[in-house]
C-alpha positions in Angstrom: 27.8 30.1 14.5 27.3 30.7 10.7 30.2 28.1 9.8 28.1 25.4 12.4 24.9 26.1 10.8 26.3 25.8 7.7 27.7 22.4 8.5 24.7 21.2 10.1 22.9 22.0 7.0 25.4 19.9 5.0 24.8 17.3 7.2 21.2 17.3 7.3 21.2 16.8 3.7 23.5 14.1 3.1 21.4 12.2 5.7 18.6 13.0 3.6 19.9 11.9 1.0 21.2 8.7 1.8 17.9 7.8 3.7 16.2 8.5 0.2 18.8 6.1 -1.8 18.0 3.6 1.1 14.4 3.6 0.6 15.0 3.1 -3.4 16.7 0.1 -3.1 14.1 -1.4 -0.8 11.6 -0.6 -3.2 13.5 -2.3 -5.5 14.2 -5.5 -3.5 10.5 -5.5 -2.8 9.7 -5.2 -6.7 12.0 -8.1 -7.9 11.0 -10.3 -5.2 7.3 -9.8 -5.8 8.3 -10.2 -9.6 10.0 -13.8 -8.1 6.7 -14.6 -6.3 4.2 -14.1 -9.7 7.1 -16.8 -11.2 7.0 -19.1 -8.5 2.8 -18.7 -8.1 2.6 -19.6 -11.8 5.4 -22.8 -11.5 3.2 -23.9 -8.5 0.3 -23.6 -10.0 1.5 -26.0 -13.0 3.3 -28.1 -10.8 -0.1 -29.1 -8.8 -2.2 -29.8 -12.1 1.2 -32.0 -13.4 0.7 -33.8 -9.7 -2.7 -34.7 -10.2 -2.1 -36.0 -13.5 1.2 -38.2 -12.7 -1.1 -39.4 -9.7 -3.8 -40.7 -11.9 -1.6 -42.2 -14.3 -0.3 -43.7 -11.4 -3.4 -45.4 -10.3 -4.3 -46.5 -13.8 -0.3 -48.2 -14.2 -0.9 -49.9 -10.9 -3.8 -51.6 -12.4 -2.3 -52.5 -15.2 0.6 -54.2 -13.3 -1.4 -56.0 -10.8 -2.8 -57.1 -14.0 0.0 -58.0 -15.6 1.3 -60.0 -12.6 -1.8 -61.8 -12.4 -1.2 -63.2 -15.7 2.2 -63.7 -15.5 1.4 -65.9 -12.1 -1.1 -67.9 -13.9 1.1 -68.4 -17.4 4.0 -69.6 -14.9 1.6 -71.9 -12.6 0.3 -73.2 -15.9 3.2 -73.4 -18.4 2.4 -76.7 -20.2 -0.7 -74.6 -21.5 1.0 -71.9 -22.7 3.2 -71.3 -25.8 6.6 -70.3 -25.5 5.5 -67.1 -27.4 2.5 -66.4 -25.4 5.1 -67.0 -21.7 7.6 -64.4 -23.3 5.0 -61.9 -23.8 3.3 -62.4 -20.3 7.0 -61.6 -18.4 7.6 -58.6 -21.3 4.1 -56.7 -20.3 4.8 -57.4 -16.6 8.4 -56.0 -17.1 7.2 -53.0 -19.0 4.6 -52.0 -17.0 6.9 -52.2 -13.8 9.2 -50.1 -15.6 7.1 -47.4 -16.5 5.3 -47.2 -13.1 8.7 -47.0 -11.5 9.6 -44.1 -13.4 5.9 -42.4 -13.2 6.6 -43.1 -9.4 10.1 -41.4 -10.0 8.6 -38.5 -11.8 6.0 -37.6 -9.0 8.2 -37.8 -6.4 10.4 -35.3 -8.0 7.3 -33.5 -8.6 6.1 -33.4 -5.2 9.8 -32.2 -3.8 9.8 -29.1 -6.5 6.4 -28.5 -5.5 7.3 -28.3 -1.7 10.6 -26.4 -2.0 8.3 -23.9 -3.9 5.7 -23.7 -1.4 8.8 -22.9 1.1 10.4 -20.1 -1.0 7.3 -18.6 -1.7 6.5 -18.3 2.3 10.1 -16.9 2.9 9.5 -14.4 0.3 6.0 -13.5 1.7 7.9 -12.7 4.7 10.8 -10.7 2.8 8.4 -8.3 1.5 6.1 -7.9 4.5 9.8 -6.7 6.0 10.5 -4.7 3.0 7.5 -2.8 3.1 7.5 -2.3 6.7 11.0 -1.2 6.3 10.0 1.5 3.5 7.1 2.8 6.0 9.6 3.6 8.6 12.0 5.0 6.0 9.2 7.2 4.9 8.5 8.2 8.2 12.5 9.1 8.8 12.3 11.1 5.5 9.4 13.0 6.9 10.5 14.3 9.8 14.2 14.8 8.0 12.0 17.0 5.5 9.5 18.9 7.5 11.1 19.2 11.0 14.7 18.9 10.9 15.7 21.8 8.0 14.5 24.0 10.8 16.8 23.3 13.2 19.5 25.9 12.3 17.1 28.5 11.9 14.8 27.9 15.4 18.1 27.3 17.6 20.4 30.1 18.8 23.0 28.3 19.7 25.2 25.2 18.8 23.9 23.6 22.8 20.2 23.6 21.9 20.8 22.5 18.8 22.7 19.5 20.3 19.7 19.1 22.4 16.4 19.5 20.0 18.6 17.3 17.5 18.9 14.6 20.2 15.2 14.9 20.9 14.2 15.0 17.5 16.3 11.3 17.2 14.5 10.1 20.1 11.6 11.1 19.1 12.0 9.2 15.7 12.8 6.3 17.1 9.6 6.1 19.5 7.4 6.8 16.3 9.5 3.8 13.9 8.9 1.5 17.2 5.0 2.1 17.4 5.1 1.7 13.8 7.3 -1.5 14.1 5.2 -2.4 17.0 1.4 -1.5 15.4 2.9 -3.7 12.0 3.8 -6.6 13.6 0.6 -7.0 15.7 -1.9 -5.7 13.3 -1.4 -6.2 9.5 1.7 -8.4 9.4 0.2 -11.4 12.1 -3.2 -11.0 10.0 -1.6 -11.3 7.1 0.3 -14.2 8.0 -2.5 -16.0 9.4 -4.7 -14.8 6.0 -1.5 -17.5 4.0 -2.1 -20.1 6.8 -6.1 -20.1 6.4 -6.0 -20.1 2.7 -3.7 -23.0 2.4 -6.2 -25.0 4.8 -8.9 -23.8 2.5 -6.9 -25.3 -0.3 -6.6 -28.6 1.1 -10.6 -28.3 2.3 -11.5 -27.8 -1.0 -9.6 -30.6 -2.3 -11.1 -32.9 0.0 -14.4 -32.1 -1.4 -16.2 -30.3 1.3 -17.5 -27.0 -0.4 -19.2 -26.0 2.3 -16.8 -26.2 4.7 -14.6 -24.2 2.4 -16.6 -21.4 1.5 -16.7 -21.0 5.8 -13.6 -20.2 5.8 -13.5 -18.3 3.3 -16.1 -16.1 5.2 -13.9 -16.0 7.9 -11.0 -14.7 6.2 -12.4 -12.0 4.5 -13.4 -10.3 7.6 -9.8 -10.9 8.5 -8.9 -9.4 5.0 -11.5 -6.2 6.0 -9.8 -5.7 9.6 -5.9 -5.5 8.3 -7.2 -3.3 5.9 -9.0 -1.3 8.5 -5.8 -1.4 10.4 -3.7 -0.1 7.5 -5.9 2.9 6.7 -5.4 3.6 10.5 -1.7 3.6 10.4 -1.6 5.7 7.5 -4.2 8.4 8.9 -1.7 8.8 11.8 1.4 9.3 9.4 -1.1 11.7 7.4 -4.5 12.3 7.0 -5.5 11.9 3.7 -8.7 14.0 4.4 -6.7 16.9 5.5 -5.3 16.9 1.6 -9.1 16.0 0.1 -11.6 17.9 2.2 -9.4 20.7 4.5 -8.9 21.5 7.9 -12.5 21.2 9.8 -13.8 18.2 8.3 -10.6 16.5 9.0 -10.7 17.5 12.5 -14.6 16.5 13.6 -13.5 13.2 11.8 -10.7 12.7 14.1 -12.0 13.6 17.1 -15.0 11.1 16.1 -11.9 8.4 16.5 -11.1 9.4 19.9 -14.4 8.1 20.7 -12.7 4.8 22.5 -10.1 6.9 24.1 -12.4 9.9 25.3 -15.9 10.3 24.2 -16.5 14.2 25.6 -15.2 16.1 23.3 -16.8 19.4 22.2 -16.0 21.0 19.0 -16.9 24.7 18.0 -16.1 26.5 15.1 -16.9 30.0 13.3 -15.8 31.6 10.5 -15.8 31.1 6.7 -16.0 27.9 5.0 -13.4 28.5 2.3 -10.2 26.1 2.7 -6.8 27.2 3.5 -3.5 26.9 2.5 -1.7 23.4 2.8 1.0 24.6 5.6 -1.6 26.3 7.6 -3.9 23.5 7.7 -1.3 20.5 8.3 -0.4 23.0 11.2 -3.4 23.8 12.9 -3.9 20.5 13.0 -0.9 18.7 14.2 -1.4 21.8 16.8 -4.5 20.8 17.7 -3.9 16.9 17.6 -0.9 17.1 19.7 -3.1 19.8 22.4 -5.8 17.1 22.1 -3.0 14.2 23.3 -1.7 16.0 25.8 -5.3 16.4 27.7 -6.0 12.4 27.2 -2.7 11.2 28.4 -1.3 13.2 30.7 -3.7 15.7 32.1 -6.5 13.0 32.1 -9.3 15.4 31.6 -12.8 14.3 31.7 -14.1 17.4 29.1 -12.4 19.1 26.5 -13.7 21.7 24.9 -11.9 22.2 20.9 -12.8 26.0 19.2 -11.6 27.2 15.8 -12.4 30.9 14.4 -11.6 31.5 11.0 -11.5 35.3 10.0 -9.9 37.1 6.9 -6.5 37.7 8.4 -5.9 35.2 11.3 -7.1 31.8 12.8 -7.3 31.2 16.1 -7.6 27.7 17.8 -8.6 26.8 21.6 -8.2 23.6 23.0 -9.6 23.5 26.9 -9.3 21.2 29.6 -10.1 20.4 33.2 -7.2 17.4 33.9 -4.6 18.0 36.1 -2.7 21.0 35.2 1.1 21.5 35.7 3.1 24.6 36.0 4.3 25.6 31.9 7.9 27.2 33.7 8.7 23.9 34.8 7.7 21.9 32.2 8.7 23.9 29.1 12.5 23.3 29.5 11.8 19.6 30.0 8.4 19.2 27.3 9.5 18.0 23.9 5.7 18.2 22.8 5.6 21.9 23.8 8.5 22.7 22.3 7.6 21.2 18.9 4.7 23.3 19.3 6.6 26.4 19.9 8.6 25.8 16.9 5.6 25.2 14.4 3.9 28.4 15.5 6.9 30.1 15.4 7.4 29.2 12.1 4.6 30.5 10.7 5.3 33.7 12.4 1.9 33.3 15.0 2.0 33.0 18.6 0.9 30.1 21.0 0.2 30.8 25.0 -0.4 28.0 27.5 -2.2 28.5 30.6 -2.3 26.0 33.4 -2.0 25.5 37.0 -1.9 22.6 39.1 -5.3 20.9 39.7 -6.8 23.5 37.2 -6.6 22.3 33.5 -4.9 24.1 30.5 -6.0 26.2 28.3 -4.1 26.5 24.7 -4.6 29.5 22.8 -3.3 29.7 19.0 -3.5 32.6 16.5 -1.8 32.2 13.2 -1.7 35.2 11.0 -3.0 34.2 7.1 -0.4 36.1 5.0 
């Protein structure tokens, strides 16, 4: 049992570890391809200014060659009039000017191909590093439960069949969190972001056109669109971790998420007593991935219509309530089968407190938690 500990250990780590050289080099890929992208902005820009110049001296050439072949036609209708000198010089200027319009022509069509091959790169490397970063998110998330969950493993399990079993879930579990991560990327920041590139280039050509007003419309319009990916961002990173767990502790982060469950459940109570003093980091990211997962379990699957969220603080313990009247189910049958309440288990056990669920059929559930402060 030692010798299989030992091994999963070992293997644990090098997973670690190559998950962590993984994210590195997409960090890196990201880096030098939004290094490419500053080059490629700055080319662009130039390129568009040296347009607009070859197009005007474009328009001024053509008007020098119609010109020119204006007076060429009327030297060679009207020869007799004309010295041989003054004929010459007509078919020279005409000649010339053809020339150098042909090659102006030339030069802005080459222009205008570099331009749109750059426009293209630039919108396949947009895309590369919307992947990259999504890619690193997921990464991070693999890391963290690698990290914070999975060193556990050998020392929770007593032998190598549950093991096999709570690794298995663990796995599926990290895939379900990397596909609503995949999932809440690709419908939320990553289409707005896309569609932020496609309203900016219409902006572009609104401005061009010369209607300001128009422009600055759109404008409007896309920072709101700007405001909601970012709103959507912030979301997805208060579910990986809230940051105002780390900034203002455990009860302020916990009346501020249960003020975003407003859309999901708007009756939930709160209570709490005890002193105001902060505790330390692994009690507080317990209590209240504890509480958040109890909180889950009463919206989804026991859907209660009240729940009722207590905390009591004293000098050598907490203790956490979370109450519900949904549906109940019978904790014998579910336990063996309840990945959520096992996680549970294993977090309280960790911290050497102890967690009792009560329910019944039709009844609602009661969670009791009381963590000892060492």
């Amino acid at each position: 049992m030692v010798n299989r500990d030992r091994e999963l250990d070992y293997i644990i780590d090098e997973m670690i570890d190559t998950v962590k050289k993984s994210k590195d080099e997409v960090f890196l890929i990201s880096e030098d391809t939004r290094k490419e992208q500053e080059k490629l902005h700055k080319e662009l820009l130039k390129l568009r200014e040296d347009v607009i110049v070859v197009i005007g001296e474009n328009e001024g050439l053509e008007r020098r060659a119609a010109e020119a072949r204006k007076h060429l036609s009327k030297v060679s209708k009207n020869f007799n009039k004309y010295s041989e000198e003054e004929i010459r010089k007509a078919y020279d200027e005409a000649h010339k000017v053809q020339t150098e319009l042909t090659i102006k022509r030339d030069k802005e069509k080459l222009l205008r191909e570099r331009r749109d091959e750059i426009e293209l790169r630039l919108r396949s490397l947009d895309q590369l590093v919307e992947r990259a970063d999504g890619l690193a998110g997921k990464i991070s998330v693999v890391l963290n439960y690698l990290n914070e969950d999975f060193r556990h493993v050998s020392d929770i399990l007593q032998d190598a069949q549950e093991k096999q079993e709570f690794g298995l879930k663990i796995i599926e579990a990290q895939e379900e969190e990397r596909r609503r991560l995949s999932r809440e990327m690709h419908d939320g920041p990553a289409q707005a972001l896309a569609n932020i590139l496609i309203r900016s280039e219409i902006i572009e050509r609104i401005y061009q056109k010369g209607d300001v007003d128009h422009a600055l419309k759109e404008m409007r319009d896309i920072r709101k669109l700007i405001r909601d990916s970012l709103y959507e961002v912030r979301k997805i990173i208060y579910d990986l971790r809230p940051m105002a767990l780390d900034d203002l502790g455990l009860i302020p982060t916990i009346k501020k998420y249960i003020s975003t469950l407003g859309a999901q459940h708007n009756n939930i109570r709160f209570i709490y007593k005890g002193s105001p003093e902060r505790l330390d980091s692994k009690y507080e990211v317990a209590l209240f991935r504890l509480i958040q997962e109890s909180i889950q379990n009463a919206i989804k699957h026991a859907n209660a219509t009240e729940i009722l969220v207590k905390i009591e603080l004293l000098k050598d313990r907490v203790t956490a309530v979370v109450v519900d009247d949904g549906n109940g189910f019978d904790p014998k049958e579910r336990r063996d089968k309840s990945f959520g309440l096992m996680g549970m288990h294993e977090r309280v056990e960790i911290l050497e407190g102890k967690l009792k669920v009560s329910s019944s059929k039709e009844a609602g559930t009661k969670v009791v938690i009381v963590i000892p402060i060492l």
